[in-house]
MDTraj code that builds the backbone (N, CA, C; nanometers):
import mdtraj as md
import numpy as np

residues = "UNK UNK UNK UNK UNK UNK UNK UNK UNK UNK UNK UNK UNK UNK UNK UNK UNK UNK UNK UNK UNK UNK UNK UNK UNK UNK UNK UNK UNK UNK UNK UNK UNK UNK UNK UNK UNK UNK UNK UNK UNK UNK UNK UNK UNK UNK UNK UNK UNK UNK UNK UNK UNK UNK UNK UNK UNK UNK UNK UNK UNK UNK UNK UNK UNK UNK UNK UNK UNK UNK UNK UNK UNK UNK UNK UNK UNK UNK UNK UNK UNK UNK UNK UNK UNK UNK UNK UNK UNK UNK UNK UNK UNK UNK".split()
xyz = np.array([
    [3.8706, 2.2176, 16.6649],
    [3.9456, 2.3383, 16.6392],
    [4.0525, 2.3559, 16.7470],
    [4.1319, 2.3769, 16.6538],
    [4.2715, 2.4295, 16.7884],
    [4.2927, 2.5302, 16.8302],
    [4.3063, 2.6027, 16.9617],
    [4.3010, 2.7653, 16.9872],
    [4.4496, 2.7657, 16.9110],
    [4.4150, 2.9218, 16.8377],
    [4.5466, 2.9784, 16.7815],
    [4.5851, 3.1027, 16.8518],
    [4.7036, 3.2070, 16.7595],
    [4.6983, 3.3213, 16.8709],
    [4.6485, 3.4031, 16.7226],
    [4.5334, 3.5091, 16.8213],
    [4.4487, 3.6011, 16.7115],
    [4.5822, 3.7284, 16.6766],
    [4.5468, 3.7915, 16.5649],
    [4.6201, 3.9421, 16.5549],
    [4.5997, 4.0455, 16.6584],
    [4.6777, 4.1313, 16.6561],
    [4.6539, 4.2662, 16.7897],
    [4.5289, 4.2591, 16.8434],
    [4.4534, 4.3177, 16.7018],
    [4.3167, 4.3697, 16.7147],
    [4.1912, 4.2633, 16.6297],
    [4.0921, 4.2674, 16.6416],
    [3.9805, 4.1901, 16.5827],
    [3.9039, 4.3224, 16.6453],
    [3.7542, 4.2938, 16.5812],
    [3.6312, 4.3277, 16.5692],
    [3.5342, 4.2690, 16.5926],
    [3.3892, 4.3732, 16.6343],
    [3.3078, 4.3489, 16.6765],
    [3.1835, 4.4393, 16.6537],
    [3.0799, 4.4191, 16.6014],
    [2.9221, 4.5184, 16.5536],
    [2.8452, 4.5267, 16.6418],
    [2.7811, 4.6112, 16.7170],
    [2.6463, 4.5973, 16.7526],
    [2.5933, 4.6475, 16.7375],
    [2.4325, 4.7010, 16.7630],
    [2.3935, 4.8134, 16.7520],
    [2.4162, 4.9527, 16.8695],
    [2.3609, 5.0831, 16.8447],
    [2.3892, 5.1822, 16.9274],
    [2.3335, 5.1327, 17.0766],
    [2.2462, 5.0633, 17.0392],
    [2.1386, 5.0192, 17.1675],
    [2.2335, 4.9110, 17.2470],
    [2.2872, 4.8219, 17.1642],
    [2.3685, 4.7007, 17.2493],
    [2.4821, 4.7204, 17.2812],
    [2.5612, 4.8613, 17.2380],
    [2.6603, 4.9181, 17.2320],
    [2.6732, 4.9795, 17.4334],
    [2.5616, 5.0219, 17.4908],
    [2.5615, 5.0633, 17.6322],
    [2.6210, 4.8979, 17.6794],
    [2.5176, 4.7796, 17.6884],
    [2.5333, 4.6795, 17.7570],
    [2.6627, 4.6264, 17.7223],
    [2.6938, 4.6484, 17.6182],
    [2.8568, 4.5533, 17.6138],
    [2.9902, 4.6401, 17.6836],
    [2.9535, 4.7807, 17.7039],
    [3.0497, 4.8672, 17.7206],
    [3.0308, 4.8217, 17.9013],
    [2.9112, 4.7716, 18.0107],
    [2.9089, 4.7530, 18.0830],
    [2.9609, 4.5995, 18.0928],
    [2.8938, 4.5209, 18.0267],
    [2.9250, 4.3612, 18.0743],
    [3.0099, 4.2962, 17.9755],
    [3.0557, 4.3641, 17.8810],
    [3.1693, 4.3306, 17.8069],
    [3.1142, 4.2273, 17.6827],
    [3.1539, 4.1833, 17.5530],
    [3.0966, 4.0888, 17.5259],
    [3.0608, 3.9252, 17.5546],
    [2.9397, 3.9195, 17.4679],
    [2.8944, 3.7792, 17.5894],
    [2.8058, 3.6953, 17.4577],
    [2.8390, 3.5573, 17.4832],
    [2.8084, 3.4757, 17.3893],
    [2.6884, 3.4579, 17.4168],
    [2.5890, 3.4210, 17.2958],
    [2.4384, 3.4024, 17.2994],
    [2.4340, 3.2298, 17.3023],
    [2.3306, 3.2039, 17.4258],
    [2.2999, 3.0711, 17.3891],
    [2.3779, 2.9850, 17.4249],
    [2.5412, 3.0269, 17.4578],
    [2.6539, 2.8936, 17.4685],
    [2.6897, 2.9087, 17.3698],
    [2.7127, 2.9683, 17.3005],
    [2.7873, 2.9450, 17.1631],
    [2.8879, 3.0971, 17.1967],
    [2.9955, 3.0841, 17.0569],
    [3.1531, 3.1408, 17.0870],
    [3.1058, 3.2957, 17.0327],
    [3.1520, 3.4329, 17.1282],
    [3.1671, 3.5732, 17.0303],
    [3.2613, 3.5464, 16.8885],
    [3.1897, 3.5938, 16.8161],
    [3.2053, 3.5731, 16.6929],
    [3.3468, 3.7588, 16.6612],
    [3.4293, 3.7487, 16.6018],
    [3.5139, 3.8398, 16.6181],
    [3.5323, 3.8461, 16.4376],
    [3.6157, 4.0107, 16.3799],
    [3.5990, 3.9742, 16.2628],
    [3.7238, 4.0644, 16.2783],
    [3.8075, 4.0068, 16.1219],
    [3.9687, 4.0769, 16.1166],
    [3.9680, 4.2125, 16.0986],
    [3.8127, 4.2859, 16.0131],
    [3.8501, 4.4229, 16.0095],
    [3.7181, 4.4725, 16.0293],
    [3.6894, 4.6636, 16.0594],
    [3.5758, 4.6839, 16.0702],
    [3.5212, 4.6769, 15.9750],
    [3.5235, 4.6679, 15.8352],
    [3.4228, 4.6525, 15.7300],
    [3.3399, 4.5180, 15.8064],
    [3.4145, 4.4263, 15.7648],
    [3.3466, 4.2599, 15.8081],
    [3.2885, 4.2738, 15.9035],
    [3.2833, 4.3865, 15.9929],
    [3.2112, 4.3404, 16.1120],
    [3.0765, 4.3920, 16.1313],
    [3.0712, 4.4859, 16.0507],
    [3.0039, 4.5802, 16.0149],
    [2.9188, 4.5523, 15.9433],
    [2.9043, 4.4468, 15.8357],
    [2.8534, 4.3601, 15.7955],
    [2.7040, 4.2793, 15.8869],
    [2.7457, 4.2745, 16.0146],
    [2.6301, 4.1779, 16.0673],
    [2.5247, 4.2783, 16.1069],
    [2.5413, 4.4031, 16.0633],
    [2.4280, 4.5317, 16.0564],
    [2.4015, 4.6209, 16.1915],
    [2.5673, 4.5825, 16.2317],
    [2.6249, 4.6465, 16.3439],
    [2.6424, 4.8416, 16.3320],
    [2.6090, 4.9181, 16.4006],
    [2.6496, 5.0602, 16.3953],
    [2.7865, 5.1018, 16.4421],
    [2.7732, 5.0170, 16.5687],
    [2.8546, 5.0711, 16.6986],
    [2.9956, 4.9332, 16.6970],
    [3.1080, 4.9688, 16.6467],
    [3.2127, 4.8599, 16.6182],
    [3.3012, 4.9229, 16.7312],
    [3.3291, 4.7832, 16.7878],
    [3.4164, 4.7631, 16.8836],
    [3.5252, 4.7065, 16.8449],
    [3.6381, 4.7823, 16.8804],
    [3.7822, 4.6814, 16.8643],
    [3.7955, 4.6419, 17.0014],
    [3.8500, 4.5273, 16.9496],
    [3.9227, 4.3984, 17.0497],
    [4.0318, 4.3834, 17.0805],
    [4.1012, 4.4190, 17.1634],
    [4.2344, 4.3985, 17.1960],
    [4.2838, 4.2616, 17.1912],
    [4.3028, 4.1468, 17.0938],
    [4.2524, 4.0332, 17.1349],
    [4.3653, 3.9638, 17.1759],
    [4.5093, 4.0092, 17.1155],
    [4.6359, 3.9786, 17.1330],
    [4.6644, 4.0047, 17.2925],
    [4.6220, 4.1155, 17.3805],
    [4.6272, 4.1059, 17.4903],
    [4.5255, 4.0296, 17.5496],
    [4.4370, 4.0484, 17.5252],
    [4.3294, 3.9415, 17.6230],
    [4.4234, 3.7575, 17.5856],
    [4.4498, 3.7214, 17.5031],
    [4.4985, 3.5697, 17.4662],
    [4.6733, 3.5968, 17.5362],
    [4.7052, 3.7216, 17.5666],
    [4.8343, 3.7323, 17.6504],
    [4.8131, 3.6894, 17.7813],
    [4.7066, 3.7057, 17.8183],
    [4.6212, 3.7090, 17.9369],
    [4.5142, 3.5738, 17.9984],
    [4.5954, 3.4615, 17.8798],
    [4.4933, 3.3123, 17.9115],
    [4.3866, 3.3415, 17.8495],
    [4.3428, 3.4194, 17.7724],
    [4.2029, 3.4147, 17.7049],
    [4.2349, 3.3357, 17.5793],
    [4.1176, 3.1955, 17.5456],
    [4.1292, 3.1085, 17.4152],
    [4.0748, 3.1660, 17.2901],
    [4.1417, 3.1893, 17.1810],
    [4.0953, 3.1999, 17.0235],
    [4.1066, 3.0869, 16.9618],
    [4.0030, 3.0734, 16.8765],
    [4.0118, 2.9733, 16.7675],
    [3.9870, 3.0605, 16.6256],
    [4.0245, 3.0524, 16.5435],
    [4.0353, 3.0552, 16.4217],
    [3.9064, 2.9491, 16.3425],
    [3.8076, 3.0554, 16.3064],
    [3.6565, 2.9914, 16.2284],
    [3.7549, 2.9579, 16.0411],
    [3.6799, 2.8576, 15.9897],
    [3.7301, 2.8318, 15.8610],
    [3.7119, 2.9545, 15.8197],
    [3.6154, 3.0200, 15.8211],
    [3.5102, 3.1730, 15.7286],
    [3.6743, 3.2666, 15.7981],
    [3.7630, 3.2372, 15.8221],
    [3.8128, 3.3666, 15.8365],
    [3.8301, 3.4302, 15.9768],
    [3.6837, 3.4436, 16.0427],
    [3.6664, 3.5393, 16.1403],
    [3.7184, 3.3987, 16.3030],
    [3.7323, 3.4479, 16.3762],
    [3.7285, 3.4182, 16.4992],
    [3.6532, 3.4190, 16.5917],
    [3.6921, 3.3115, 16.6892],
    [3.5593, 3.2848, 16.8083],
    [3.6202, 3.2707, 16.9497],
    [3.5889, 3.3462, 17.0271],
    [3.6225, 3.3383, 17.1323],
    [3.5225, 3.3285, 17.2512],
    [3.5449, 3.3201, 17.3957],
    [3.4463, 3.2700, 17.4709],
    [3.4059, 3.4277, 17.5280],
    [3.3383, 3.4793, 17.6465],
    [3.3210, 3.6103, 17.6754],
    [3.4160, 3.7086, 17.6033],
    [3.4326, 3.8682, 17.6380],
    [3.5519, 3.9565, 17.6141],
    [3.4521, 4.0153, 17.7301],
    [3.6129, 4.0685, 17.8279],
    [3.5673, 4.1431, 17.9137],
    [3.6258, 4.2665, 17.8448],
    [3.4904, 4.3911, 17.9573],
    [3.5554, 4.5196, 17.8916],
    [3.6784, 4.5727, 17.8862],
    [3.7360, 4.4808, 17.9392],
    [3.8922, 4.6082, 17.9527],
    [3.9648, 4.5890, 17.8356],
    [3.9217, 4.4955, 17.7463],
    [3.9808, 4.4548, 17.6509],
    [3.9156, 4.5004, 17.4991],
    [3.8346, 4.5782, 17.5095],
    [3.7413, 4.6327, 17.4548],
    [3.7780, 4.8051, 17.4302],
    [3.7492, 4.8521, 17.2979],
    [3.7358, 4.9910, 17.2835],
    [3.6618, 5.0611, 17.1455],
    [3.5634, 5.1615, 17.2196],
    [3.4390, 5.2207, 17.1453],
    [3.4560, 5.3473, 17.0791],
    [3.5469, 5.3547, 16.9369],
    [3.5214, 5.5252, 16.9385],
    [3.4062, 5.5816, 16.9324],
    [3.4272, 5.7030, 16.9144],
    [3.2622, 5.7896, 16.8742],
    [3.2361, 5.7425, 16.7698],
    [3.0955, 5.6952, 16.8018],
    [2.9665, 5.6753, 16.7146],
    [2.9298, 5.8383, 16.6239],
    [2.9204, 5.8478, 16.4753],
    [2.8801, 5.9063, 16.4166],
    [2.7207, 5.9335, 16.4616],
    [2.7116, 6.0327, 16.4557],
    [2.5807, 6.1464, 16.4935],
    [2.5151, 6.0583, 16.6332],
    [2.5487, 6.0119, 16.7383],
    [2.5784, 5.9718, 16.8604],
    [2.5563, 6.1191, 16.9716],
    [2.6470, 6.2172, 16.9331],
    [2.6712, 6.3211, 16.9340],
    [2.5403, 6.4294, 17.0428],
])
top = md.Topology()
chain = top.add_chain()
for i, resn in enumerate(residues, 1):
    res = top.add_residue(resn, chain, resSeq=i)
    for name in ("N", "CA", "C"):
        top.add_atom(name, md.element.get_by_symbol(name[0]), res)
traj = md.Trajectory(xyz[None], top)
């Protein structure tokens, strides 16, 4: 795979619970394998995520960070640190 350059924004699911740790250590690949990123929040939302994070991903790859482009569509990238990261309010969070 060849790194490409991602759109502005991509996506990201977790739950409310994994939603604290990523807001601290930013996202982080399981195992050695790539964060999995998705073009919109429906799709991401999908992996039975509550808590969707947008990705700034166009700045982080402004910034030397590598994207690749998955056949499925979605994108893979290596960590996302938080600064590149943003959480609105979680429904009934509250």
């Amino acid at each position: 795979m060849q790194p490409a350059t991602p759109p502005e924004t991509l996506y990201h699911a977790t739950t409310r619970e994994g939603a604290t740790a990523v807001l601290a250590l930013g996202l982080v690949p399981e195992a050695g394998a790539h964060v999995r990123l998705a073009v919109n929040p429906g799709v991401a939302r999908q992996t039975g995520g509550t808590a969707v994070f947008t990705v700034y991903a166009r700045t982080a790859h402004d910034e030397g960070q590598a994207f690749w482009q998955a056949e499925d569509g979605s994108w893979l990238t290596e960590a996302v640190d938080p600064g590149f990261l943003y959480l609105p309010p979680i429904r009934g969070a509250e």
